[in-house]
KEKE-3310 file (N, C-alpha, C; in steps of 0.2 Angstrom, whole numbers, plus 5000, padded with zeros to 4 digits):
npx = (5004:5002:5010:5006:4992:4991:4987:4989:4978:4966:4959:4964:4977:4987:4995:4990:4990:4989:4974:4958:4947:4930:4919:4904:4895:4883:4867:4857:4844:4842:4849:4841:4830:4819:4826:4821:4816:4830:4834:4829:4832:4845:4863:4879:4896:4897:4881:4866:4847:4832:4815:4801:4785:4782:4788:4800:4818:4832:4850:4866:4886:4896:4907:4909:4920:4929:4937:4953:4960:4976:4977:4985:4975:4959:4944:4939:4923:4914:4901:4883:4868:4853:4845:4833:4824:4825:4838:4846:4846:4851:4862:4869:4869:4879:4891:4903:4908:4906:4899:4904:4896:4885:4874:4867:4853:4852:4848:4855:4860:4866:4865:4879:4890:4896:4889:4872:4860:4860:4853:4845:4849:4849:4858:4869:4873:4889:4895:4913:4930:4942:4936:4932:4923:4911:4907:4900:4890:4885:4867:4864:4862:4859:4866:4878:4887:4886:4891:4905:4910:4907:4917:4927:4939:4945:4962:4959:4946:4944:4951:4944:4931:4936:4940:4929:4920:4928:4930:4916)
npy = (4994:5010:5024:5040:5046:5058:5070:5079:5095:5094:5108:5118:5119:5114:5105:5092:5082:5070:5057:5059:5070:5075:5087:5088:5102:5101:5092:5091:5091:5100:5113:5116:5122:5134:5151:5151:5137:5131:5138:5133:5121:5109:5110:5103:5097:5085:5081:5083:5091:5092:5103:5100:5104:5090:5083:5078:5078:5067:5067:5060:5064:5056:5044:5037:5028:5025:5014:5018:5010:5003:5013:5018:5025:5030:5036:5049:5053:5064:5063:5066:5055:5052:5046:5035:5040:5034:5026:5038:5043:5034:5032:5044:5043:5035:5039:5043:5032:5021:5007:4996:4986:4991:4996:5006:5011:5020:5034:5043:5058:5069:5077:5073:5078:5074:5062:5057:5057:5054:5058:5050:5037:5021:5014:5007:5014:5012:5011:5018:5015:5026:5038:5041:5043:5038:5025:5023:5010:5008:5001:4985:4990:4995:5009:5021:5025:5017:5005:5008:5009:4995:4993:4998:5011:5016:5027:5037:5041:5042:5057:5064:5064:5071:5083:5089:5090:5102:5111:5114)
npz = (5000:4996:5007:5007:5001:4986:4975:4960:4960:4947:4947:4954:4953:4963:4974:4984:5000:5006:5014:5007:5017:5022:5031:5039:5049:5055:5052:5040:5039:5052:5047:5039:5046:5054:5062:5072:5078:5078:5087:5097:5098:5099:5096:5094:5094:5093:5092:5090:5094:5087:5088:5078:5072:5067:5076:5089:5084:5083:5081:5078:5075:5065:5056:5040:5031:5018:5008:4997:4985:4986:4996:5011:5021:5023:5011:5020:5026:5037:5043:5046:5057:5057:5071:5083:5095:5108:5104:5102:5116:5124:5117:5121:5134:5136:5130:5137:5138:5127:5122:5114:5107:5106:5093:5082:5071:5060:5049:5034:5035:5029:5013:5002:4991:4976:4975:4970:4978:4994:5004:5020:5018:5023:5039:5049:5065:5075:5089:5094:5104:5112:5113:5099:5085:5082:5069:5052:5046:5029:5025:5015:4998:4979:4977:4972:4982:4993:4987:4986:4995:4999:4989:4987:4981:4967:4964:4955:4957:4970:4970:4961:4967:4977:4972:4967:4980:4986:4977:4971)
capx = (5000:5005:5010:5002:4988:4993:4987:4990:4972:4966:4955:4969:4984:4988:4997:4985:4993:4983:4970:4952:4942:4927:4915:4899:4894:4876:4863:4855:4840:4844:4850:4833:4822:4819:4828:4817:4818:4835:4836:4824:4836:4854:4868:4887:4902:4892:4875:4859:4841:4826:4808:4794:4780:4783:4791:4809:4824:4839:4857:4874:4890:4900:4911:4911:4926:4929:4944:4955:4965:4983:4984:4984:4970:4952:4943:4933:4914:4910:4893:4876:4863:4847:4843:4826:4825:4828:4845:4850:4847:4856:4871:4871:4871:4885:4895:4908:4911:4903:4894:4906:4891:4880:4874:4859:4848:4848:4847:4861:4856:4868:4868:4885:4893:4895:4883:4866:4855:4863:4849:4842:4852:4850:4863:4871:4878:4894:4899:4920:4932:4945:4933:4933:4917:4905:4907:4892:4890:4875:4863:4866:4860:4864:4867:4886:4893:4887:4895:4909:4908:4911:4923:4933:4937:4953:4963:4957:4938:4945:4954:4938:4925:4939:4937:4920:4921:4934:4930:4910)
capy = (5000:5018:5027:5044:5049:5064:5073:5090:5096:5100:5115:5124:5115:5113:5098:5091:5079:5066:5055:5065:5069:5079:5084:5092:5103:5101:5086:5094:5095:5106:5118:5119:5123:5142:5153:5149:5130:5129:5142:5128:5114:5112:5108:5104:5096:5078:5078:5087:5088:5099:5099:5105:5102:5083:5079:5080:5075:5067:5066:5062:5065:5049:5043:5034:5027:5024:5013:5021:5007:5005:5018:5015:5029:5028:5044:5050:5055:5066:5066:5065:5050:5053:5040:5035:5044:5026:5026:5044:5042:5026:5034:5051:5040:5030:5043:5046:5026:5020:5002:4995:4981:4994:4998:5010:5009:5028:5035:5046:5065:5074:5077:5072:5081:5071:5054:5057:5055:5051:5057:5045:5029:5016:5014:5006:5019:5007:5017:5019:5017:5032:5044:5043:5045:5031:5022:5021:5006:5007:4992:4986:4995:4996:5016:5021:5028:5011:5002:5013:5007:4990:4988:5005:5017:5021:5035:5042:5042:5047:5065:5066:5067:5076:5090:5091:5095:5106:5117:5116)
capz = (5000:4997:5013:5007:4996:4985:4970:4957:4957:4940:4945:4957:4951:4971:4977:4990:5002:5013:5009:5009:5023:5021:5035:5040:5054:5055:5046:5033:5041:5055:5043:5035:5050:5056:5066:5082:5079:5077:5094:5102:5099:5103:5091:5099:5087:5090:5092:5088:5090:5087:5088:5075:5070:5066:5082:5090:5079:5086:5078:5080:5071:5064:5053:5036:5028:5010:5006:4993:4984:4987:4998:5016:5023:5018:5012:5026:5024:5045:5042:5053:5055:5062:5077:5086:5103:5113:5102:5107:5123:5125:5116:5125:5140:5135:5126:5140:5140:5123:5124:5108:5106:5102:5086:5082:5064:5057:5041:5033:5037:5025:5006:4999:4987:4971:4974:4969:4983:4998:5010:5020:5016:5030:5040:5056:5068:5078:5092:5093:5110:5113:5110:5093:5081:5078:5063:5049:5039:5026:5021:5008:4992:4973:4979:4971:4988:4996:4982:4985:5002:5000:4987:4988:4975:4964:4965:4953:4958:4974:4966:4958:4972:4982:4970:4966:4987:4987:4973:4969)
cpx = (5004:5003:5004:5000:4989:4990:4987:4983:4969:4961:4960:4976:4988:4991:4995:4987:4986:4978:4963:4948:4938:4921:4907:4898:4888:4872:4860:4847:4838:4845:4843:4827:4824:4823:4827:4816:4822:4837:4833:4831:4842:4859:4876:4892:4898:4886:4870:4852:4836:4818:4804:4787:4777:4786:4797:4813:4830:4845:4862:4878:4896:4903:4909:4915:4927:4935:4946:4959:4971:4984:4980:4977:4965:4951:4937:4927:4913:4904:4888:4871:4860:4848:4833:4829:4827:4836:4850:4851:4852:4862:4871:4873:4877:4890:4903:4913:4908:4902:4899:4901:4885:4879:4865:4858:4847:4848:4853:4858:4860:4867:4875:4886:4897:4892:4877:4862:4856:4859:4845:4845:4851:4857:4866:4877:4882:4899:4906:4924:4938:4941:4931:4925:4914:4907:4902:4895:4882:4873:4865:4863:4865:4867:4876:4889:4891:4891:4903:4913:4913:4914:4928:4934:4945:4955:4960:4953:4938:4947:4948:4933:4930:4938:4933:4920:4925:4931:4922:4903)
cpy = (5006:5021:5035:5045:5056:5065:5080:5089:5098:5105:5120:5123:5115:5104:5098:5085:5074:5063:5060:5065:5077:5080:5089:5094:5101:5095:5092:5098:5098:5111:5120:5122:5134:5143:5151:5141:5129:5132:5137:5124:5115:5106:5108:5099:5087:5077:5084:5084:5093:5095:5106:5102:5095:5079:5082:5074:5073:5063:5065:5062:5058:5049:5037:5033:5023:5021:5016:5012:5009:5011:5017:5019:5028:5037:5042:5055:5058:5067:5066:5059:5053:5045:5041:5040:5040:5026:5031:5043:5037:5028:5038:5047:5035:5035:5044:5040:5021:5011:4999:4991:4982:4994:4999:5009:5019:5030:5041:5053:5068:5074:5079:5075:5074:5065:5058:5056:5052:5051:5051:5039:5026:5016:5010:5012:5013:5015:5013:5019:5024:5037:5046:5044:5039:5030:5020:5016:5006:5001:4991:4988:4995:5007:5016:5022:5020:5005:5002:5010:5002:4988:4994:5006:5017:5026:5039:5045:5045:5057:5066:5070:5072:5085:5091:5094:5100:5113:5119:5119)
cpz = (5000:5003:5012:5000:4993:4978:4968:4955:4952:4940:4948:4954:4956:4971:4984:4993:5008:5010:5013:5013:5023:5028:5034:5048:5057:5051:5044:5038:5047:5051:5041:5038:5051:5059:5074:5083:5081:5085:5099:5104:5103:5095:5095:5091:5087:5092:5090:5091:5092:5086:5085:5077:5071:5071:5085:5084:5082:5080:5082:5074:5070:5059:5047:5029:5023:5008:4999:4991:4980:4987:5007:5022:5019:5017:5016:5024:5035:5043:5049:5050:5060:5066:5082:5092:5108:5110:5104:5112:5126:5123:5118:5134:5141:5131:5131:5139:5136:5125:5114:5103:5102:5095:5085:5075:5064:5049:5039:5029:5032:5015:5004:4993:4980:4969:4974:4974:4987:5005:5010:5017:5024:5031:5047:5059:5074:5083:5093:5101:5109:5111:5105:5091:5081:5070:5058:5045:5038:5025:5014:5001:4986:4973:4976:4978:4993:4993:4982:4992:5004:4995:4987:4982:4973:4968:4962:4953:4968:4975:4964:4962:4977:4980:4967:4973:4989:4982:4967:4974)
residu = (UNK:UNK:UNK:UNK:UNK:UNK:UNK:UNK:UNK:UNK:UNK:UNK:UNK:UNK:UNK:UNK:UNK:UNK:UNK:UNK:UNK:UNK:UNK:UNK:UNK:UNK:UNK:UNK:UNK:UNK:UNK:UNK:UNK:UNK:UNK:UNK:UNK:UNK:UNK:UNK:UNK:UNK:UNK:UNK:UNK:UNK:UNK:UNK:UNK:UNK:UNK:UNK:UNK:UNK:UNK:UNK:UNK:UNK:UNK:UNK:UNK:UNK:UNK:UNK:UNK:UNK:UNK:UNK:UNK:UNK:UNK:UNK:UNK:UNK:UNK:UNK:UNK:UNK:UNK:UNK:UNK:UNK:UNK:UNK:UNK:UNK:UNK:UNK:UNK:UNK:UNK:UNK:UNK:UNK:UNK:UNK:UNK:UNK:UNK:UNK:UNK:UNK:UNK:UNK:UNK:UNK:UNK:UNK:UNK:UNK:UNK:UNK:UNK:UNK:UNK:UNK:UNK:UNK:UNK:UNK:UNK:UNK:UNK:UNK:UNK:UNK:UNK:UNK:UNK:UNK:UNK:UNK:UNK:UNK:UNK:UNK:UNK:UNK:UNK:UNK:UNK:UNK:UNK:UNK:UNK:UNK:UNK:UNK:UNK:UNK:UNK:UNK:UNK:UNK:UNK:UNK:UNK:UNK:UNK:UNK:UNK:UNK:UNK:UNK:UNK:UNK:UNK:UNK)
# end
């Protein structure tokens, strides 16, 4: 395996070092609510959840990872998965000292930046020890980023989605 992922950009013509990791602050649909929704709720670096009309909404922030082949780091996807209320709670409650065993049923909160229709993909949220992020894996689907998933991606379809995020 190649130690580091590197390419010359073809929209900046930058040499970009590392393999990619892309994230999001917010699920999508926090962004989309009002001013006084969004003031109701609470949003921190991993978790979310607000309450309209429809109900309350609960998020966390996770992690999925995209082998590249032949190179030793995957591309990273930080995104948000919605989770039921029984699921949040069980992970807010376990968050200082996560429950490795667990694993919650959510659906995949952000639209990504080159797959076509990436809201809402089913998913497994796999919480993480040292503090890290939980880990998504989707169900399976003929969807390309879950395809993407599970066989992993060139370099070159790596570079590719990297600058479509970078510079669209």
């Amino acid at each position: 395996m190649a130690g580091i992922f590197s390419f010359k950009c073809s929209s900046c013509e930058e040499i970009h070092e590392g393999s990619p990791s892309f994230g999001f602050n917010a699920p999508d649909p926090y962004l989309e609510q009002s001013d006084e929704v969004k003031g109701q709720g609470k949003l921190t670096e991993d978790l979310c959840f607000y309450t309209d009309e429809d109900g309350t909404h609960y998020f966390v922030r996770a992690v999925l990872e995209i082998p590249i082949h032949g190179v030793s780091e995957p591309f990273m996807w930080g995104i948000w998965s919605s989770l039921s209320k029984a699921s949040y709670e069980r992970y807010v409650e376990t968050y200082d000292c996560p429950d490795t065993g667990d694993c919650f049923f959510g659906y995949l909160s952000n639209y990504l930046p080159y797959y076509e229709s990436t809201y809402a993909l089913k998913l497994d949220v796999q919480p993480q020890d040292n503090n890290q992020r939980p880990q998504l894996v989707p169900h399976e689907s003929e969807h390309q980023l879950v395809v993407d998933y599970e066989n992993g991606i060139c370099i070159a379809r790596a570079q590719e989605i990297a600058e479509k995020c970078m510079h669209s």
